[in-house]
N, CA, C and O atoms as a GROMACS GRO file, in nm:
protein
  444
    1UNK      N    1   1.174   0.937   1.987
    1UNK     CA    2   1.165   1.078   2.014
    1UNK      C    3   1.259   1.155   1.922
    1UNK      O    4   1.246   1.275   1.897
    2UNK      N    5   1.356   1.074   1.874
    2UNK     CA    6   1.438   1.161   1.801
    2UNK      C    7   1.395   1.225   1.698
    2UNK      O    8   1.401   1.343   1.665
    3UNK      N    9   1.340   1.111   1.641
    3UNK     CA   10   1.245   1.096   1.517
    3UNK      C   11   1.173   1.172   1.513
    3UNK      O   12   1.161   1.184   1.391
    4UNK      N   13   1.101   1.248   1.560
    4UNK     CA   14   0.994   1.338   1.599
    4UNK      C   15   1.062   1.483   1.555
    4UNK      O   16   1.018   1.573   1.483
    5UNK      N   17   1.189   1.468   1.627
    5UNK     CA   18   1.224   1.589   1.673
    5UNK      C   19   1.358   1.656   1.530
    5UNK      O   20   1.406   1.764   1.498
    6UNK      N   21   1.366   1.544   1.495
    6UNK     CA   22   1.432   1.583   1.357
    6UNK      C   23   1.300   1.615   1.250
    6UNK      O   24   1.307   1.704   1.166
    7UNK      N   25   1.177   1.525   1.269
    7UNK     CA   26   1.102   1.592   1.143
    7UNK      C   27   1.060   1.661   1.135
    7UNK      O   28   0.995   1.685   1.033
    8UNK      N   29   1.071   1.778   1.279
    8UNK     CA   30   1.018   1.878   1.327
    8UNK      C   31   1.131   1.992   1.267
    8UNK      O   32   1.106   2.106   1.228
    9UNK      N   33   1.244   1.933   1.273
    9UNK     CA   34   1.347   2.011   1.222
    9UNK      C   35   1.381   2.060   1.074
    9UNK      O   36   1.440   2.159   1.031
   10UNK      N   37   1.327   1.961   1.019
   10UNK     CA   38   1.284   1.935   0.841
   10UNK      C   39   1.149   1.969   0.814
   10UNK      O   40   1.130   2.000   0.696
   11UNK      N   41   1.043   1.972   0.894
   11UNK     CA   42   0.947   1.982   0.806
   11UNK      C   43   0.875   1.896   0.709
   11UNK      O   44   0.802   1.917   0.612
   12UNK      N   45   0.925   1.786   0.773
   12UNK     CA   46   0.857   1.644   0.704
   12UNK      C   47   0.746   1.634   0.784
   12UNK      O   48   0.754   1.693   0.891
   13UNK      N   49   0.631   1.566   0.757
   13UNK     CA   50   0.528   1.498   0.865
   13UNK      C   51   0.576   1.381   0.939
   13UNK      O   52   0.614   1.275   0.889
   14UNK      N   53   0.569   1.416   1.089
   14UNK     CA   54   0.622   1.291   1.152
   14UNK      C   55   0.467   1.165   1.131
   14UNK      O   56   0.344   1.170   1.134
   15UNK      N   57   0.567   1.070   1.112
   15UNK     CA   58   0.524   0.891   1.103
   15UNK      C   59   0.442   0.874   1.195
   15UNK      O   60   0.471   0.956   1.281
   16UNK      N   61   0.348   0.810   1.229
   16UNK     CA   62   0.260   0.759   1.310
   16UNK      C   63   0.341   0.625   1.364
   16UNK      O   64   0.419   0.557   1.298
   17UNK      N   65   0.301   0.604   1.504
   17UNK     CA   66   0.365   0.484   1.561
   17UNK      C   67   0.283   0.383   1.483
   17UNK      O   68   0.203   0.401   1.390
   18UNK      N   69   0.327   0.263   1.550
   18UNK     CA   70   0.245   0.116   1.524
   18UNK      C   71   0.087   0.092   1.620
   18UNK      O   72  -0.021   0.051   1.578
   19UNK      N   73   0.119   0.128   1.733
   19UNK     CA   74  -0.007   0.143   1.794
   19UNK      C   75  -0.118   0.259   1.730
   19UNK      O   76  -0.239   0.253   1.749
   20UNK      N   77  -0.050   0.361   1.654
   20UNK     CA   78  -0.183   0.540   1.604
   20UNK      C   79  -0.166   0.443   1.473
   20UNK      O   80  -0.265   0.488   1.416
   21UNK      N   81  -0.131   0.373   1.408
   21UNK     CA   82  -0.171   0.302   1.249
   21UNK      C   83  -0.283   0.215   1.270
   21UNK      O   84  -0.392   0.251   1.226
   22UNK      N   85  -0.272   0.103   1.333
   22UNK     CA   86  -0.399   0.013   1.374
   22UNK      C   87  -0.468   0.083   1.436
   22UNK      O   88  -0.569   0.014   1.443
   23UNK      N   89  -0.490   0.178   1.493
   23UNK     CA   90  -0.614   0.236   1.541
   23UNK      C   91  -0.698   0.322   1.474
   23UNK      O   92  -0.816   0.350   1.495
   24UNK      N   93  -0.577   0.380   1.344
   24UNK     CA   94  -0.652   0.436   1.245
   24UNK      C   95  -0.689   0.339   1.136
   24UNK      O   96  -0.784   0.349   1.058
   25UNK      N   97  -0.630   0.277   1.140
   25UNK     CA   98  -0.677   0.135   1.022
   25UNK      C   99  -0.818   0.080   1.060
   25UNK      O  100  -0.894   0.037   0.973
   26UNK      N  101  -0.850   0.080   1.194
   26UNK     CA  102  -0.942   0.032   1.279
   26UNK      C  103  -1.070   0.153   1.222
   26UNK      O  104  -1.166   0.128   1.148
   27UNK      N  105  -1.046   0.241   1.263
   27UNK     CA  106  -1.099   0.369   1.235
   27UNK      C  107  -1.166   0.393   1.089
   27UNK      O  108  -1.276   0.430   1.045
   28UNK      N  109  -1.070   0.363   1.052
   28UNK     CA  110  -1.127   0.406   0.830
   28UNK      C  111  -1.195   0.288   0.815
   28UNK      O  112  -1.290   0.299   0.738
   29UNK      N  113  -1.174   0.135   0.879
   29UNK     CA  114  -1.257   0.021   0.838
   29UNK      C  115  -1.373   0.032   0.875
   29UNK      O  116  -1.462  -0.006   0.800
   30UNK      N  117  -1.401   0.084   0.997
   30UNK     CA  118  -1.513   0.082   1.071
   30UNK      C  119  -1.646   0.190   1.026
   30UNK      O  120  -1.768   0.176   1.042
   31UNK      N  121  -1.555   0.314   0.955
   31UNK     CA  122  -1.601   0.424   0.925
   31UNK      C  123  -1.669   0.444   0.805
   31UNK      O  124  -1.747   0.536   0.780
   32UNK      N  125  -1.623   0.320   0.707
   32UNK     CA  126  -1.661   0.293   0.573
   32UNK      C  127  -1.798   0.223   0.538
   32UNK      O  128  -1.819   0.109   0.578
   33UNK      N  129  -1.895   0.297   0.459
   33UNK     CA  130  -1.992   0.242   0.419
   33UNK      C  131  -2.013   0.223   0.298
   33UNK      O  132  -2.026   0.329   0.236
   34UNK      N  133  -2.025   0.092   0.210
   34UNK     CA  134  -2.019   0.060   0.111
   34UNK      C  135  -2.131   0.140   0.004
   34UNK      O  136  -2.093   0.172  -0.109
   35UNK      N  137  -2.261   0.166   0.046
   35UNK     CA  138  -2.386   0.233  -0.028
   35UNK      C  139  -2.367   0.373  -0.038
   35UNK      O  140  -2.415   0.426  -0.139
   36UNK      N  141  -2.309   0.443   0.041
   36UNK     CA  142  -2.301   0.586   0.060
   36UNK      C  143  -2.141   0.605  -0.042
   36UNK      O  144  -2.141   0.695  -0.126
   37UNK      N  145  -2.043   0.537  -0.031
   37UNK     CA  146  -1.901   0.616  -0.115
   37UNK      C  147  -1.842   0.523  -0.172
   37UNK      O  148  -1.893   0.412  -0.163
   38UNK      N  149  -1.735   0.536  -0.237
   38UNK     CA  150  -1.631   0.426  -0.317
   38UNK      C  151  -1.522   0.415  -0.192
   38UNK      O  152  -1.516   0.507  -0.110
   39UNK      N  153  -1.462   0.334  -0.185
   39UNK     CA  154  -1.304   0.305  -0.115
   39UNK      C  155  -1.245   0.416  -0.128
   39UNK      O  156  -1.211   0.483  -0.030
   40UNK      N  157  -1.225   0.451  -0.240
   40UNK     CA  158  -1.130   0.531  -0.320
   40UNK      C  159  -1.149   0.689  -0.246
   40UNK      O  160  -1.057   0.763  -0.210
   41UNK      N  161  -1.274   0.710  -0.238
   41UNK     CA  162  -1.330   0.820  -0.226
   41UNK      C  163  -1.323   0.830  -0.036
   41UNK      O  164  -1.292   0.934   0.023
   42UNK      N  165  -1.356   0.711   0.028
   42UNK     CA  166  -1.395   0.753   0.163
   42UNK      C  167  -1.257   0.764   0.232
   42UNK      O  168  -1.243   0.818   0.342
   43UNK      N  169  -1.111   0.685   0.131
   43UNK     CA  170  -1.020   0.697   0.200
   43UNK      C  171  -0.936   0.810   0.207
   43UNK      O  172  -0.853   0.844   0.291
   44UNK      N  173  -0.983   0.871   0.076
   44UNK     CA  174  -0.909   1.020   0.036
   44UNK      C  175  -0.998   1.090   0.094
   44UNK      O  176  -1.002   1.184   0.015
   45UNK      N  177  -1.103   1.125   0.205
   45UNK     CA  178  -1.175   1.192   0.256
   45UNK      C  179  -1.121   1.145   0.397
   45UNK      O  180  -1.094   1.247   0.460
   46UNK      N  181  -1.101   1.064   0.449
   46UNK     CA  182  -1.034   1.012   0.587
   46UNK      C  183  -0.921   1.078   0.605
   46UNK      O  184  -0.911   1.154   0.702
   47UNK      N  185  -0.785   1.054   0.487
   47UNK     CA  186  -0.668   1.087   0.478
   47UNK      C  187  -0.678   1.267   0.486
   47UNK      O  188  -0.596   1.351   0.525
   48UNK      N  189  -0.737   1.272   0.462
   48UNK     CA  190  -0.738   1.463   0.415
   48UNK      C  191  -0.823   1.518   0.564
   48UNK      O  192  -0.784   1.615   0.629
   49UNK      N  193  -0.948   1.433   0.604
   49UNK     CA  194  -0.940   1.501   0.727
   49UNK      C  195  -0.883   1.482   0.853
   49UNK      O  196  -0.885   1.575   0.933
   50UNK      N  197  -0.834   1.377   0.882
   50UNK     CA  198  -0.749   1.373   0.995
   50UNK      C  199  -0.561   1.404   0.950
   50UNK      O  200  -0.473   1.333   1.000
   51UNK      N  201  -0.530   1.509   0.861
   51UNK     CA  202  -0.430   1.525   0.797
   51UNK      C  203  -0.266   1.455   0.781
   51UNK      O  204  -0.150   1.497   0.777
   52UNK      N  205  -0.349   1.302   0.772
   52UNK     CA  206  -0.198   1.216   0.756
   52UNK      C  207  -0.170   1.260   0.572
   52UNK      O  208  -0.248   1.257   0.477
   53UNK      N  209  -0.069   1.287   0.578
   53UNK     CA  210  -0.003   1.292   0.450
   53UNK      C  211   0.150   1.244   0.454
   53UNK      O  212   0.220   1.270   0.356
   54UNK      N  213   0.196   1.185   0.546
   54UNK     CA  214   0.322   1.154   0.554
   54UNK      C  215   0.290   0.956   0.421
   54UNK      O  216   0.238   0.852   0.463
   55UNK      N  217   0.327   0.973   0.323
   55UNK     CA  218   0.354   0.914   0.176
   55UNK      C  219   0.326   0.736   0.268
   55UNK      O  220   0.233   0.665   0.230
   56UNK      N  221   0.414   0.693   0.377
   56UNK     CA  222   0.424   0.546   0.400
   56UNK      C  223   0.337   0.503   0.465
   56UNK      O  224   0.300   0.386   0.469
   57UNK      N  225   0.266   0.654   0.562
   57UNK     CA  226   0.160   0.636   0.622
   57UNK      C  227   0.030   0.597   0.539
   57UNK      O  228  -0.037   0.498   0.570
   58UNK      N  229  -0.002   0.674   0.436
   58UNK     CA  230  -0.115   0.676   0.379
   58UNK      C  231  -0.094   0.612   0.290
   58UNK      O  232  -0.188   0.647   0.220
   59UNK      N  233  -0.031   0.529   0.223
   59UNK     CA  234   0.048   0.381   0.182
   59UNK      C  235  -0.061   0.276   0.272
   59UNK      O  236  -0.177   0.245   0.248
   60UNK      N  237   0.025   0.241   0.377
   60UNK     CA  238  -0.008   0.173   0.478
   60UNK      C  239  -0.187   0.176   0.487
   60UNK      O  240  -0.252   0.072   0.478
   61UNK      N  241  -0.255   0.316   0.507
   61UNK     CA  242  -0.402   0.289   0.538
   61UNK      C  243  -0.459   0.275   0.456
   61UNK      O  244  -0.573   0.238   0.481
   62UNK      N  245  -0.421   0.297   0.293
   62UNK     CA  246  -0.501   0.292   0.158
   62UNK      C  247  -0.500   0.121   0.184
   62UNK      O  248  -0.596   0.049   0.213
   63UNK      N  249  -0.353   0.083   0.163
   63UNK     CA  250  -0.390  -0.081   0.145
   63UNK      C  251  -0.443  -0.173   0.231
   63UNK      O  252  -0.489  -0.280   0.192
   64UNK      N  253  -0.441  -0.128   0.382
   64UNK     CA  254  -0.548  -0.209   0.477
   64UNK      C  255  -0.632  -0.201   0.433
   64UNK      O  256  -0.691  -0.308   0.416
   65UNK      N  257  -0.692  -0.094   0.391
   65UNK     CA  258  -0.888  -0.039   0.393
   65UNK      C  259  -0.904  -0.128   0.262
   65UNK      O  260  -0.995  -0.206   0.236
   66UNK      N  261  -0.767  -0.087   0.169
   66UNK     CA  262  -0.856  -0.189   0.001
   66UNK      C  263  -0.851  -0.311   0.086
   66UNK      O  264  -0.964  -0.324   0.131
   67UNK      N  265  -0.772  -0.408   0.130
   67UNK     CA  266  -0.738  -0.560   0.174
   67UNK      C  267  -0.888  -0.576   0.251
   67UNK      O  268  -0.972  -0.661   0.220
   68UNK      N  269  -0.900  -0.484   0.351
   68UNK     CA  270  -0.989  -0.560   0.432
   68UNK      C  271  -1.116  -0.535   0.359
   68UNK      O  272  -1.208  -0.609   0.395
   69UNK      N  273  -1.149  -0.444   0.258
   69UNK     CA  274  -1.283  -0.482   0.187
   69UNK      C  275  -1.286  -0.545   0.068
   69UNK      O  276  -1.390  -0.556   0.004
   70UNK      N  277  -1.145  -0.601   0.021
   70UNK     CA  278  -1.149  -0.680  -0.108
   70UNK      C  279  -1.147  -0.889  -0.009
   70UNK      O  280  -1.175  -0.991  -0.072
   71UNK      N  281  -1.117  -0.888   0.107
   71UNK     CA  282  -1.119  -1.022   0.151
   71UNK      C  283  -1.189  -0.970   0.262
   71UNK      O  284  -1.158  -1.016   0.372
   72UNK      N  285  -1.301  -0.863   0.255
   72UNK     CA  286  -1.430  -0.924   0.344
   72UNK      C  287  -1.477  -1.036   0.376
   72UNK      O  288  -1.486  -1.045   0.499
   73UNK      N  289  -1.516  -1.137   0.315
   73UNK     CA  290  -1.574  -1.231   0.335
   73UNK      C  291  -1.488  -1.406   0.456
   73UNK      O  292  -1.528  -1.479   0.546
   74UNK      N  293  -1.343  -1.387   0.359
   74UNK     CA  294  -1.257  -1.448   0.439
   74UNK      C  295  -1.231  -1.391   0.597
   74UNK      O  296  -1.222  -1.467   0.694
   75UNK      N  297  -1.219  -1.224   0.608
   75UNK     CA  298  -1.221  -1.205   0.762
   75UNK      C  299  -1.342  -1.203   0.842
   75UNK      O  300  -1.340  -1.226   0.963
   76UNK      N  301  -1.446  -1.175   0.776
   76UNK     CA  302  -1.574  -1.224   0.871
   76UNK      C  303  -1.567  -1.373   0.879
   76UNK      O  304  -1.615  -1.405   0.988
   77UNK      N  305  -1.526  -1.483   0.810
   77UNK     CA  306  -1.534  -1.614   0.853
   77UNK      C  307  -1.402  -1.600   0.968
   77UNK      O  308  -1.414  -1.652   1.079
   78UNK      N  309  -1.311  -1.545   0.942
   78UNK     CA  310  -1.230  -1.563   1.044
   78UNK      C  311  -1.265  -1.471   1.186
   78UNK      O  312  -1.291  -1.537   1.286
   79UNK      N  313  -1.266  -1.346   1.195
   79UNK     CA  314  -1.393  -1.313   1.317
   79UNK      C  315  -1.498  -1.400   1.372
   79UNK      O  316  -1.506  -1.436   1.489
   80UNK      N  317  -1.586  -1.434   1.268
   80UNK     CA  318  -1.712  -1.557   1.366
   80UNK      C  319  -1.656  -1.674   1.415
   80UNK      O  320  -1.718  -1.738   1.500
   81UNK      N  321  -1.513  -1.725   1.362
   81UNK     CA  322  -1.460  -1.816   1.413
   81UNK      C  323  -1.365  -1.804   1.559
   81UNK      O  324  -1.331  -1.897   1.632
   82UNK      N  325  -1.338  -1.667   1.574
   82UNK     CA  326  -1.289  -1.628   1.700
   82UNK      C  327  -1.376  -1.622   1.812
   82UNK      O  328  -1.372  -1.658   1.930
   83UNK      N  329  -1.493  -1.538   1.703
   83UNK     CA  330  -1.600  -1.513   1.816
   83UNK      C  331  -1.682  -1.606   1.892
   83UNK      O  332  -1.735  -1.585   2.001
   84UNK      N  333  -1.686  -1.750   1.794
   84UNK     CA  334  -1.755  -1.883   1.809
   84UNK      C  335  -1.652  -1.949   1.948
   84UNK      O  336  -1.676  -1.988   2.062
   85UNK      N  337  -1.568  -1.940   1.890
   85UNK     CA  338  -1.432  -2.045   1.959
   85UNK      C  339  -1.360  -1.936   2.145
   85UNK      O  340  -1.321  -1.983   2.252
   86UNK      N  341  -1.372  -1.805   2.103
   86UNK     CA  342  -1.335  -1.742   2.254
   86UNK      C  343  -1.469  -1.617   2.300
   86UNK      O  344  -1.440  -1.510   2.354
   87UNK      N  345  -1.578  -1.648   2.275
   87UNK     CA  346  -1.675  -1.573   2.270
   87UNK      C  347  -1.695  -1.489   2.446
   87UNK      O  348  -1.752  -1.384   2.474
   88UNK      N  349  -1.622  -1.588   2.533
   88UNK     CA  350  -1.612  -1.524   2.660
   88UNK      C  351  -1.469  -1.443   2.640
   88UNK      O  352  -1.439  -1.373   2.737
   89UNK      N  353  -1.393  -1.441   2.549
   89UNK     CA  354  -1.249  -1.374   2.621
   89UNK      C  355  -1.254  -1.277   2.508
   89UNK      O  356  -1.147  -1.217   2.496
   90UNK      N  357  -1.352  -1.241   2.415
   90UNK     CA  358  -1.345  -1.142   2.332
   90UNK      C  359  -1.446  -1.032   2.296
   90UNK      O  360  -1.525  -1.090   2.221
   91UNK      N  361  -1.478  -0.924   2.307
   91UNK     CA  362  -1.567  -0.833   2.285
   91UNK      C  363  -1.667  -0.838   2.143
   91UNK      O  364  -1.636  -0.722   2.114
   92UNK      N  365  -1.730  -0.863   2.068
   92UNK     CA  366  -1.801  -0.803   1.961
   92UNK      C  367  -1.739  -0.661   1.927
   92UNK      O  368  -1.670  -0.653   1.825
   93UNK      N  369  -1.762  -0.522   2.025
   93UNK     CA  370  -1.742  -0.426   1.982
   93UNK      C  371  -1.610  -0.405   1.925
   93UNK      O  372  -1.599  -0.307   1.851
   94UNK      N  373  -1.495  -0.485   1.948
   94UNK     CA  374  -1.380  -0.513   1.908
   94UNK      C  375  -1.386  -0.589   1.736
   94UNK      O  376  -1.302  -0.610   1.649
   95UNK      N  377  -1.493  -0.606   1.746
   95UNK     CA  378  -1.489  -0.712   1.550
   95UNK      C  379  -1.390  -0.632   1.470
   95UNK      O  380  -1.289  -0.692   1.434
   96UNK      N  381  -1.405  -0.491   1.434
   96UNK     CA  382  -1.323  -0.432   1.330
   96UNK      C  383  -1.170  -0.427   1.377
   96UNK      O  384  -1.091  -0.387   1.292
   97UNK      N  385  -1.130  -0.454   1.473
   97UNK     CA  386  -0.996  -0.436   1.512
   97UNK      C  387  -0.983  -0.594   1.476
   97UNK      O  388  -0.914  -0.629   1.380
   98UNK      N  389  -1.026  -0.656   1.529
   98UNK     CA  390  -0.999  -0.821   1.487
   98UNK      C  391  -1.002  -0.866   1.342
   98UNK      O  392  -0.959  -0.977   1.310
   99UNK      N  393  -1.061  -0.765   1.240
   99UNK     CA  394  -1.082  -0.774   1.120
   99UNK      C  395  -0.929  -0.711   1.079
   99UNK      O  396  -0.841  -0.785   1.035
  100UNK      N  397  -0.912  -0.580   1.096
  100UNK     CA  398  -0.785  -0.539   1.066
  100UNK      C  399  -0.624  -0.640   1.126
  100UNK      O  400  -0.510  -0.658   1.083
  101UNK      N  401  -0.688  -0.675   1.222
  101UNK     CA  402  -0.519  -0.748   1.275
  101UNK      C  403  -0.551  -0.892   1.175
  101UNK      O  404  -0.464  -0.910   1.089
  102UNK      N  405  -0.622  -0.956   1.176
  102UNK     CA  406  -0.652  -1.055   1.057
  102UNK      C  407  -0.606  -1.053   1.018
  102UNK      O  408  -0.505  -1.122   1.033
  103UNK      N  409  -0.631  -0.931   0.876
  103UNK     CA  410  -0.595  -0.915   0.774
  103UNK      C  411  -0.434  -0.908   0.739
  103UNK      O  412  -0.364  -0.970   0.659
  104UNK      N  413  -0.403  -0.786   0.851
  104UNK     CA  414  -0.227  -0.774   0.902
  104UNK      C  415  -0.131  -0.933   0.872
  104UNK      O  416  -0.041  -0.966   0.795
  105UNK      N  417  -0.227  -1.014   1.003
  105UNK     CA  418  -0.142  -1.138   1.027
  105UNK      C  419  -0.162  -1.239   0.912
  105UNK      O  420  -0.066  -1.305   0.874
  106UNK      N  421  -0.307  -1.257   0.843
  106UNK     CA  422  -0.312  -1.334   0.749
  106UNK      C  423  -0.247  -1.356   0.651
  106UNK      O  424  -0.184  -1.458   0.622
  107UNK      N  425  -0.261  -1.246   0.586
  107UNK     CA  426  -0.213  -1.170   0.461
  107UNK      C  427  -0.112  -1.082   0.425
  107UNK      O  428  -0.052  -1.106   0.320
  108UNK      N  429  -0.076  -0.975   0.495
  108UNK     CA  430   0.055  -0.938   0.502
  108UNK      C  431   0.171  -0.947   0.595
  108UNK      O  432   0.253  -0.858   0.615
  109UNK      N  433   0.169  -1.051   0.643
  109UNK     CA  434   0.249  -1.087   0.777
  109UNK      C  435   0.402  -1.044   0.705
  109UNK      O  436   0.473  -0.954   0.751
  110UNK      N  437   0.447  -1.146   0.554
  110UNK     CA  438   0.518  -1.189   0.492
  110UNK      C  439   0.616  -1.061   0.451
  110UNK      O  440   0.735  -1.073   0.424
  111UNK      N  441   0.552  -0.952   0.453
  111UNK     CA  442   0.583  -0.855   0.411
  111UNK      C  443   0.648  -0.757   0.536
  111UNK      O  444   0.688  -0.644   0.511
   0.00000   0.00000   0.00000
């Protein structure tokens, strides 16, 4: 809360928590169609209309959205393998969130 309340005081854009990042990460993955726009293009159209401009934020959702459509193929094998293996304890409509935390835990855990 402090945090909030000092960037309110400055005039910085306050940060998005950890829970409003994966849900927007969830959001721009899900939202993206490969035939209709570029990456490039649908994420600078995402970023601009839901007005995150805070620099670490839009950091953060550029490189999920490139990650999870440059190792598409590795997180759909890893999704059908969740979905195969806990198919009662997990939703389908949930795939793109399971695609994004994937990617999170796979690949940038390290970081």
């Amino acid at each position: 809360m402090a945090a909030a309340s000092s960037a309110a005081l400055t005039d910085e854009p306050a940060r998005l928590g950890v829970a409003e990042l994966v849900r927007r990460c969830e959001e721009i993955v899900s939202t993206y169609h490969a035939g209709r726009t570029t990456v490039d293009t649908h994420t600078d159209e995402y970023l601009s209309e839901h007005g995150i401009v805070e620099p670490e934020d839009v950091c953060f959702l550029q490189q999920v959205m490139y990650g999870c459509v440059r190792y598409r193929r590795l997180l759909k094998i890893m999704t059908s393998s969740l979905f195969f293996k806990h198919g009662g304890e997990t939703q389908r409509s949930d795939a793109t969130l399971y695609t994004v935390l994937g990617y999170l835990a796979l690949l940038r855990l390290s970081e």
